[in-house]
TORKEVEX-641377 format. One line per 5 residues: number of its first residue (from 1); their letters; for each residue x, y, z of C-alpha. Coordinates in nm, 4 decimals, decimal comma. Example, Ala and Ser with C-alpha at 12.3 -4.5 7.8 and 13.67 -1.06 7.14 Angstrom:
! TORKEVEX-641377
1> AS> 1,2300/-0,4500/0,7800 | 1,3670/-0,1060/0,7140
//
This chain:
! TORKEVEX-641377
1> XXXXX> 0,0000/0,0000/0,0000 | 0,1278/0,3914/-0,0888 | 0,2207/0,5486/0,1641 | 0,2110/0,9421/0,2414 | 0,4014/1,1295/0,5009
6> XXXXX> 0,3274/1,4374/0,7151 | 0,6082/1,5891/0,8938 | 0,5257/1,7953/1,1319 | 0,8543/2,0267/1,2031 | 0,7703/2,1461/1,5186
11> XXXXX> 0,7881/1,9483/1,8472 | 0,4131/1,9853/1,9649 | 0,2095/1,6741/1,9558 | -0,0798/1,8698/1,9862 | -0,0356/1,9876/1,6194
16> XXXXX> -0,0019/1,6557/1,4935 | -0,2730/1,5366/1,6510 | -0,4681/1,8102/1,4226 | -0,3033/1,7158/1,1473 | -0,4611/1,3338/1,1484
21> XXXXX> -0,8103/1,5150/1,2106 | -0,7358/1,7366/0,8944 | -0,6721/1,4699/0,6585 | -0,8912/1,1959/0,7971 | -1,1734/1,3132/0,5918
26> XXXXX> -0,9216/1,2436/0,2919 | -0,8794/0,8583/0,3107 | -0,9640/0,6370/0,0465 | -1,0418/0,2305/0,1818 | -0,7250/0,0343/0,0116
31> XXXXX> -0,5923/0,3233/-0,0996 | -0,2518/0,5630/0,0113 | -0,2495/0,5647/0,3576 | -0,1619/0,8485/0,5729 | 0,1033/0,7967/0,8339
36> XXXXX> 0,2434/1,0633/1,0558 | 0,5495/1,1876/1,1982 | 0,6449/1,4670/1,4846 | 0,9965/1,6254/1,4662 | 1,0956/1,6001/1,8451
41> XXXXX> 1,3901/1,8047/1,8237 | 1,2363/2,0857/1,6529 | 1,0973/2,4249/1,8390 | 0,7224/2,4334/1,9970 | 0,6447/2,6597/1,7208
46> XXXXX> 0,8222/2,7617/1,3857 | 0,7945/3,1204/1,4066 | 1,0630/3,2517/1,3186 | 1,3403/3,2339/1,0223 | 1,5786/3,0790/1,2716
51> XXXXX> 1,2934/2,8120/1,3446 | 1,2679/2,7413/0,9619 | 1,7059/2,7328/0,9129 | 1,7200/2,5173/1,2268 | 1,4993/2,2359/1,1183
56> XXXXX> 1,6049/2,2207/0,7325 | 1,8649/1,9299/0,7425 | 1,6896/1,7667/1,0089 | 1,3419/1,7106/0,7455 | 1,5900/1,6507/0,4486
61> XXXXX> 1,7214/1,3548/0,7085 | 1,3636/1,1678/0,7531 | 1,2843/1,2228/0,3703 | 1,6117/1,0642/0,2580 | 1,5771/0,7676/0,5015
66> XXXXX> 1,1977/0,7254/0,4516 | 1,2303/0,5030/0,0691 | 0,8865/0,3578/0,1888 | 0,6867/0,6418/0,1487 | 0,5125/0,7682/-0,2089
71> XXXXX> 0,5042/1,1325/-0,0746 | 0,5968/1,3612/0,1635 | 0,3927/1,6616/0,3235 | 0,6140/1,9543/0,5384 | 0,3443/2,0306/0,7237
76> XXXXX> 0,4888/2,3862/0,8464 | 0,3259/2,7208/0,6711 | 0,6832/2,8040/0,6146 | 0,7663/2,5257/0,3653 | 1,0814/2,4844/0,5746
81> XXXXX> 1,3502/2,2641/0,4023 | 1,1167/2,2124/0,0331 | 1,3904/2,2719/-0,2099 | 1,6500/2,0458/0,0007 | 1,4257/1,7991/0,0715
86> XXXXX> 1,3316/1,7923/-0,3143 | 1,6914/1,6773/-0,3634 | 1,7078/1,3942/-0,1242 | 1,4422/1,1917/-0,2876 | 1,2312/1,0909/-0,5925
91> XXXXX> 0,9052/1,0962/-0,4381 | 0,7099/1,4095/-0,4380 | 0,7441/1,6482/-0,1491 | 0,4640/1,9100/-0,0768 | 0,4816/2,2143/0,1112
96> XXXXX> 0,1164/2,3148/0,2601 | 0,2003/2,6870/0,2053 | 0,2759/2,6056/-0,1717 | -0,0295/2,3702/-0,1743 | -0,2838/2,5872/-0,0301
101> XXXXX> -0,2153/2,8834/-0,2135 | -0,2669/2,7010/-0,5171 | -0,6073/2,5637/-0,3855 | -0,7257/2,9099/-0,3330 | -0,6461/3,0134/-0,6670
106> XXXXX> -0,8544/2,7332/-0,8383 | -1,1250/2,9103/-0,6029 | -1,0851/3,2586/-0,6296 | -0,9382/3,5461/-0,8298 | -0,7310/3,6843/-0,4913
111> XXXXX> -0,6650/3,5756/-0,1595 | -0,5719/3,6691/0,2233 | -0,3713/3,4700/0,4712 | -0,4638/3,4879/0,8625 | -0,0912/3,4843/0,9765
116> XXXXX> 0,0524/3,4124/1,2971 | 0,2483/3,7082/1,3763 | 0,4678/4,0195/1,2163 | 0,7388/3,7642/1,1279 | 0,4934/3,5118/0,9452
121> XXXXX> 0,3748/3,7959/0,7097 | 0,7102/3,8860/0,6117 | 0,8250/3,5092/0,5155 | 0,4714/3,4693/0,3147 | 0,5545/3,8312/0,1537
126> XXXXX> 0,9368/3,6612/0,0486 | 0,7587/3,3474/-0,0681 | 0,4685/3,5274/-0,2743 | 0,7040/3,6985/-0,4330 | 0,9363/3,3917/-0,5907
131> XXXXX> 0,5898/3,1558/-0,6506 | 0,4920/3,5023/-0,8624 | 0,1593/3,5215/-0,7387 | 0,1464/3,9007/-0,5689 | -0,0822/4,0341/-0,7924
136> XXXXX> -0,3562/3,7958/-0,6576 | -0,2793/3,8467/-0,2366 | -0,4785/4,0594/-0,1165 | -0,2209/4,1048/0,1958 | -0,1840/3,8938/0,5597
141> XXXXX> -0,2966/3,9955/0,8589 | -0,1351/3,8773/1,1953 | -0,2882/3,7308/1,5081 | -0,0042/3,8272/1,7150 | -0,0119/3,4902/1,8633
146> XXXXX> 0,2323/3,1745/1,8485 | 0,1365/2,8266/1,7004 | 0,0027/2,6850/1,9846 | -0,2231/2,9607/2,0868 | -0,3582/2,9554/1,7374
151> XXXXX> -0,4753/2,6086/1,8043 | -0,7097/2,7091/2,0996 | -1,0947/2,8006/2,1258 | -1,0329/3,1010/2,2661 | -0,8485/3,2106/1,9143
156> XXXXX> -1,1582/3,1698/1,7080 | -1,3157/3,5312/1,7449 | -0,8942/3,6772/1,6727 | -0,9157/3,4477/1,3819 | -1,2891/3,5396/1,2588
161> XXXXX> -1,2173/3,9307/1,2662 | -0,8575/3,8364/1,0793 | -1,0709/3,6944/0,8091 | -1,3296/3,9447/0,7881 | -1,0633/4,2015/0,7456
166> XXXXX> -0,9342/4,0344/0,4575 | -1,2505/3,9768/0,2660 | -1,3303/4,3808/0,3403 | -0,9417/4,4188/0,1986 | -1,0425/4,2219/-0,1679
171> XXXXX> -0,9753/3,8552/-0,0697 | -1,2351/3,6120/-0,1842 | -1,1005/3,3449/-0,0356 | -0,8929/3,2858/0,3114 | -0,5766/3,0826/0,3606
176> XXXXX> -0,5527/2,9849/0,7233 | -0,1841/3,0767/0,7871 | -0,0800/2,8162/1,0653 | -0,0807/2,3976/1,0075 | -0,2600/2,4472/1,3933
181> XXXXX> -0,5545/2,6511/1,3024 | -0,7447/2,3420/1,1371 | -1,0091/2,2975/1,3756 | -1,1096/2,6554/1,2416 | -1,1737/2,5988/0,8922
186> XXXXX> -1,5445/2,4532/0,9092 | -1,6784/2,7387/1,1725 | -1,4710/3,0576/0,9045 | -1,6151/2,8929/0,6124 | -1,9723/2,9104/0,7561
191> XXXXX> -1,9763/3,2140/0,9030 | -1,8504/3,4099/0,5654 | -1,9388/3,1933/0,3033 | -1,6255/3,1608/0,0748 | -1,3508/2,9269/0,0492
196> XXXXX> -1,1148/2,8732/0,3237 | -0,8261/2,6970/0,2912 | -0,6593/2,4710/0,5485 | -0,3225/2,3745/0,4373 | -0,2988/2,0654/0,6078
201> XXXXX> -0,6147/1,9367/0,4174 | -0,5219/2,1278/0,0819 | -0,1571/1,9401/0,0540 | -0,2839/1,6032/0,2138 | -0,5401/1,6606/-0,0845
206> XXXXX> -0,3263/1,6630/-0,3287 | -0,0374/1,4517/-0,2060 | -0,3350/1,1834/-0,2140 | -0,3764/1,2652/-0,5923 | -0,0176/1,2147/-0,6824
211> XXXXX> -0,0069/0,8912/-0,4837 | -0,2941/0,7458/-0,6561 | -0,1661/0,8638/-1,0275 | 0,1644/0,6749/-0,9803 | -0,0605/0,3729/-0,8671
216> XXXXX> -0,2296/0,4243/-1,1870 | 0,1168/0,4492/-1,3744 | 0,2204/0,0796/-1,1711 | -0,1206/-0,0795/-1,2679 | -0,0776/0,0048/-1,6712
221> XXXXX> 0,2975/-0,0983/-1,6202 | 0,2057/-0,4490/-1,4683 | 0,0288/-0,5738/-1,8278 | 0,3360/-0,5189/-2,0180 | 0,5910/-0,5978/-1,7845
226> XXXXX> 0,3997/-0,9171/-1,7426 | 0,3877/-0,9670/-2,1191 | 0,7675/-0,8971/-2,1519 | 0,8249/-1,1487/-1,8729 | 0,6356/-1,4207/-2,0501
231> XXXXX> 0,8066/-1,2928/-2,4262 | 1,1501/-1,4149/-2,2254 | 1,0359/-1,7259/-2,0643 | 0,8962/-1,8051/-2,4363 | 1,2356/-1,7877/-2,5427
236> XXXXX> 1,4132/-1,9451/-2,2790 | 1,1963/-2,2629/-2,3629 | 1,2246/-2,2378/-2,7341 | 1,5962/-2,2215/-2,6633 | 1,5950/-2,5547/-2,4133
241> XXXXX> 1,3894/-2,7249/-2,6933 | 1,5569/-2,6881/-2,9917 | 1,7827/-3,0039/-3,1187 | 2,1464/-2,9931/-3,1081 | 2,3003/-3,0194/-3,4289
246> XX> 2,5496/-3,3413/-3,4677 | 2,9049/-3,2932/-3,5261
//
């Protein structure tokens, strides 16, 4: 069975633990499965850009060792470690930052990111800016909170007037900002209407979809490496059959 991994790069359980919820919806009976993995030594939180340098080598470490898997998911907004963890394997490797801005732009013409803090909006302004999609944020606005207090209750109403300052700023849909906020996503999308993204769900989404296309590529493979098998065994016998010519 395919396998596909979430990494989560910080050292909370609690966020993991959110991240099964978020793609739990996603899973297909005998198909990928979804299998989980915390990074112990990593911060509480990745919230800032010495959190994202400090936990780079360790993901490109798990990927490289991990030839099981069928694809991998950095479950961190900041797509910490994508490019080098790209390198270290030939199975696809998603980024839920990458992934969920390109779900909200099969959505909507622009959207807005509910960000975790000052620092957050600056990285997603950086990474806008090489992915070339500017033109369609509508801008970020911060909670002023850290990972784990985005995760809480309490943070909904923060959250909900984060959102409705977006949509007032042009956004048409909203990118929850934080791989904690998922338990948020179903309560935002009723109370305004539109599409909001959680990136969890968006790259478990489509890591699922590359998983099951390469199962499709193996299943129209098996018929013809099957047939070449059986072309060689042909010959093998023809071969063992044929009469020796007398000196």
């Amino acid at each position: 069975m395919a396998k596909i991994l979430l990494i989560n790069p910080n050292s909370n359980e609690a966020v993991t633990a959110g991240m099964r919820e978020a793609v739990a919806p996603l899973s297909v009976q005998g198909g990928p499965a979804f299998v989980f993995r915390t990074l112990t030594s990593g911060p509480f939180g990745v919230e800032s850009q010495a959190d994202v340098e400090a936990v780079t080598l360790p993901l490109r470490a798990i990927v490289a060792e991990r030839r099981d898997v069928d694809a991998f998911v950095i479950a961190c907004f900041s797509d910490p470690g994508l490019a080098v963890c790209r390198e270290a394997t030939k199975a696809a490797v998603l980024g839920i930052r990458e992934c969920a801005i390109f779900t909200a732009l099969m959505q909507a013409d622009r959207f807005g990111v509910v960000a975790l803090g000052p620092a957050s909006v600056k990285r997603q302004s950086r990474a806008f800016r090489e992915m070339g999609v500017t033109d369609r944020w509508s801008g970020s606005v911060p909670l002023y909170m850290t990972c784990a207090q985005s995760e809480a209750d309490s943070a909904f109403p923060a959250i909900e007037a984060a959102a409705e300052k977006l949509l007032e700023g042009g956004a048409e849909a909203i990118v929850l900002g934080c791989a904690g906020m998922v338990k948020h996503r179903a309560p935002l999308a009723a109370r305004f209407g539109v599409p909001v993204i959680d990136p969890v769900q968006a790259a478990g989404a489509q890591a699922l979809g590359l998983a099951l296309l390469a199962e499709a590529d193996r299943i129209a493979a098996a018929p013809t490496q099957i047939s070449e098998a059986r072309a060689l065994s042909e010959r093998a016998r023809r071969r063992g059959s044929a009469p020796r010519r007398q000196n």
